[in-house]
N, C-alpha and C positions, 0 to 999 in steps of 0.2 A: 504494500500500500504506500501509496506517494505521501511524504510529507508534506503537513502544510508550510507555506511561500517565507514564512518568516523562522523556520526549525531548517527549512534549507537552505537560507542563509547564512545563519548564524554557524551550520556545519561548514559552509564555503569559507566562512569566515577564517573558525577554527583551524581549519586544515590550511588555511594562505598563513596563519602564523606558525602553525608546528611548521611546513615547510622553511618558512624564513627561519626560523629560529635554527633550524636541523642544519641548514646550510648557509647560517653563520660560520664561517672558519674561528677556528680558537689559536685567539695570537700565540706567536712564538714566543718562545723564553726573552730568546734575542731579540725580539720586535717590542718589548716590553715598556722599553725607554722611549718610544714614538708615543707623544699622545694620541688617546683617543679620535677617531675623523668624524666631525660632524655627517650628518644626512645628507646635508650638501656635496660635503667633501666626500663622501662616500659614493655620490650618482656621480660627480667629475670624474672620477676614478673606475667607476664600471664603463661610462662613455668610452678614455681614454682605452680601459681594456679590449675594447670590441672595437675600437679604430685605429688603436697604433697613436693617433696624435691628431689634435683638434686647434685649430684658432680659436681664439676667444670666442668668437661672435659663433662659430658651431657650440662652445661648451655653453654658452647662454644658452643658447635653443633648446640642447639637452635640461639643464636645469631650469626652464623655463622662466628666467630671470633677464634682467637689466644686464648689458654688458659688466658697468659698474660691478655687482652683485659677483659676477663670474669672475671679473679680479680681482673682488675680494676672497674667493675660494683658493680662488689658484695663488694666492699671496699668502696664506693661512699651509696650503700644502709644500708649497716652497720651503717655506718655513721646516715644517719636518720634514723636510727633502725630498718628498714623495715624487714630484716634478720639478724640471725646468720650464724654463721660456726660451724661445728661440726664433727671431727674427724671421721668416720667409728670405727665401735665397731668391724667390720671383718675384715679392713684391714686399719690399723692406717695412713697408708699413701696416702689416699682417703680422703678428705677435703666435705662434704655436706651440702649443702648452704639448709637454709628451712626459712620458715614464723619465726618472732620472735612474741612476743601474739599481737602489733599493727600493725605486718604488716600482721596478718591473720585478723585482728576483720578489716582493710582497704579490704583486699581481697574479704572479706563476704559481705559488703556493695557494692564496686563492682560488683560483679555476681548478688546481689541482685537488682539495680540497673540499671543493663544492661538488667538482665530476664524482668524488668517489663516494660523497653520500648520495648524489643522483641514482649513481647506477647500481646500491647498497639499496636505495628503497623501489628502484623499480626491479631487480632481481627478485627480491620477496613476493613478488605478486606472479601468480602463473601467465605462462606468455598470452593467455585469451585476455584476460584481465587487461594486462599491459598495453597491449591493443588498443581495447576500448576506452583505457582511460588516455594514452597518448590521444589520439581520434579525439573525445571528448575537450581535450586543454586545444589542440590546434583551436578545433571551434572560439571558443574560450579568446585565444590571442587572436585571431580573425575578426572578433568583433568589433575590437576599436578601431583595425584599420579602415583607410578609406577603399572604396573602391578600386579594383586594377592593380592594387601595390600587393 
């Protein structure tokens, strides 16, 4: 029997935070002395992960912020050395924010990581399962795009 609209929410709910939660990485020993990354600092840093390196004005877009707002993230991750800045070699007044060497060898452990509790909780489910529920999340991320993308 279906549940009612608001019991199957609140299980969508449920399940988007144990997921996040499950696939939180647990800092390293050695990453210990990096402060904490705001939520901000945290979406600049999965962007940069899934592009290699971003202009300002793309890492705005990501964080859906004022330019301003974006160099205050990326001034704050500087800071702990997570990135650099680096001029455009084609158009000098283009500023490009990318991984500096600890805030990729952080990155890699991340993705790393997060793949192996991925593939830890989709192994537990039999391959029919698995199926249906990958099937079910594409729907899911299909939603919010637009048409044709």
């Amino acid at each position: 029997m279906d549940k009612p609209p608001d019991q199957q929410i609140d299980l969508l709910l449920r399940c988007m935070r144990l997921i996040e939660e499950q696939l939180r990485p647990r800092r390293r020993a050695r990453d210990r002395a990096i402060p904490e990354c705001s939520a901000s600092e945290l979406r600049a840093l999965a962007g940069l992960g899934q592009r290699g390196s971003l202009s300002m004005t793309e890492l705005a877009t990501i964080l859906d912020s004022p330019i301003s707002t974006a160099t205050r993230v990326v001034d704050r991750l500087v800071e702990k050395g997570l990135v650099e800045r680096l001029r455009s070699d084609k158009d000098r007044r283009v500023v490009e924010v990318s991984f500096s060497t600890l805030g990729r060898e952080i990155n890699r452990h991340v993705v790393r990581s997060q793949r192996a509790v991925a593939r830890k909780m989709l192994g537990g489910l039999p391959a029919a399962d698995r199926k249906r529920l990958l099937g079910q999340l594409e729907k899911l991320v299909d939603f919010d795009r637009p048409s044709g993308k």
